[in-house]
N, C-alpha and C positions, 0 to 999 in steps of 0.2 A: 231628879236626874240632871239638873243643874252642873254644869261643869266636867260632867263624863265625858270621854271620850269616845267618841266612838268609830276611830279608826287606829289601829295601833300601828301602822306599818304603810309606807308607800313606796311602790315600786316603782323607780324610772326607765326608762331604757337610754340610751346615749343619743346618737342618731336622728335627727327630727325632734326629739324633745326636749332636751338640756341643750342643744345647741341649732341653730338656724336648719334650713330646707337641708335636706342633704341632697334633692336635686339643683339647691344654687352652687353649692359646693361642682356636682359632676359639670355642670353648665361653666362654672369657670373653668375648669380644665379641661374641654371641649376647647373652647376658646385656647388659653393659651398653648396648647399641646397640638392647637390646627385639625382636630378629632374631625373625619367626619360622623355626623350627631345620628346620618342614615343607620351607621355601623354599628354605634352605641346600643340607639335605639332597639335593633334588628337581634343583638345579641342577646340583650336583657331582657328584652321580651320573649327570647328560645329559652333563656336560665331562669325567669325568675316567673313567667306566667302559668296560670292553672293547669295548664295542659303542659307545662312541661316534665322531659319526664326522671325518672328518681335518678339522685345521682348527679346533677350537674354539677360544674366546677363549682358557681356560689355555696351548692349545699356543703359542698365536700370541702369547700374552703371554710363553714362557720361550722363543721361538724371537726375540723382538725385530721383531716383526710389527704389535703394538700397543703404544704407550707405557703404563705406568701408571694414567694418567686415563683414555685408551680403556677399559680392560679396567674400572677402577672404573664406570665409568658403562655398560657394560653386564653389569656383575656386579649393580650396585645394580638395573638393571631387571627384574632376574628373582628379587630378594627383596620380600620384604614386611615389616613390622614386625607385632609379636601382633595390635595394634589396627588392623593391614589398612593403615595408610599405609607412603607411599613410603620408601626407604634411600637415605640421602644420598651420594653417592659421591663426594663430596671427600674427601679421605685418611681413602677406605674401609681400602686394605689397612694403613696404617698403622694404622692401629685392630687389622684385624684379628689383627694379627702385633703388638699392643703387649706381650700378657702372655709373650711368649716370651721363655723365659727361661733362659742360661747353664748345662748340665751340668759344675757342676764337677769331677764325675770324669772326664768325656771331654777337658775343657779339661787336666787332670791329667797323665790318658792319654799325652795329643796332645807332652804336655811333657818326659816320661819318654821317650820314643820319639824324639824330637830328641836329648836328654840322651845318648841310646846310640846317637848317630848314622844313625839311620834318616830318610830324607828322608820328611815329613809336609806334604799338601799338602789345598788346600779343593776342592773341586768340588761344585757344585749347583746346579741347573735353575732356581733361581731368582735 
């Protein structure tokens, strides 16, 4: 059994694994977007927690339910900025996904694992 393999395939997902925190990514754009982090917070845990219920904007946003701009513009609605004004939601998520940034040892990884013939593929919800 010397030299089999035995995994033919790895699946990554994008997000947290091939590239850094994706909560250091929302956390920079808190900061530079003046986010308050309450608002953030308070949403994401109404969209994306166990008890939330079917249907929110996230699902509907990574099921292709809502384009982009939909979901920006009712994401913006339910933050607020420190100083209590409105969040602009024209290339909200681009903002918010700007500081994400390449894991190069997953990128490495992913490389090494082709290199030895293992079929390496992307999957993620977003």
């Amino acid at each position: 059994m010397t030299g089999e393999r035995l995994v033919d395939a790895v699946v990554f997902d994008y997000g947290g694994v091939l590239t850094g925190p994706v909560r250091d990514s929302i956390a920079a754009w808190i900061e530079a977007d003046g986010i308050d982090p309450a608002s953030v917070s308070r949403t994401l845990k109404a969209w994306l927690s166990r008890g939330a219920p079917d249907g929110t904007p996230i699902h509907r946003l990574e099921t292709g339910e809502l384009s982009v701009e939909e979901f920006a513009t009712l994401f913006a609605a339910e933050l607020t900025t420190v100083d209590g004004g409105p969040v602009d939601p024209v290339g909200l998520l681009g903002r918010l996904f700007a500081a994400m940034r390449p894991d190069p040892a997953m990128f490495a990884l992913a490389e090494e694992l082709r290199n030895l013939g293992v079929r390496v593929a992307l999957l993620s919800n977003s």
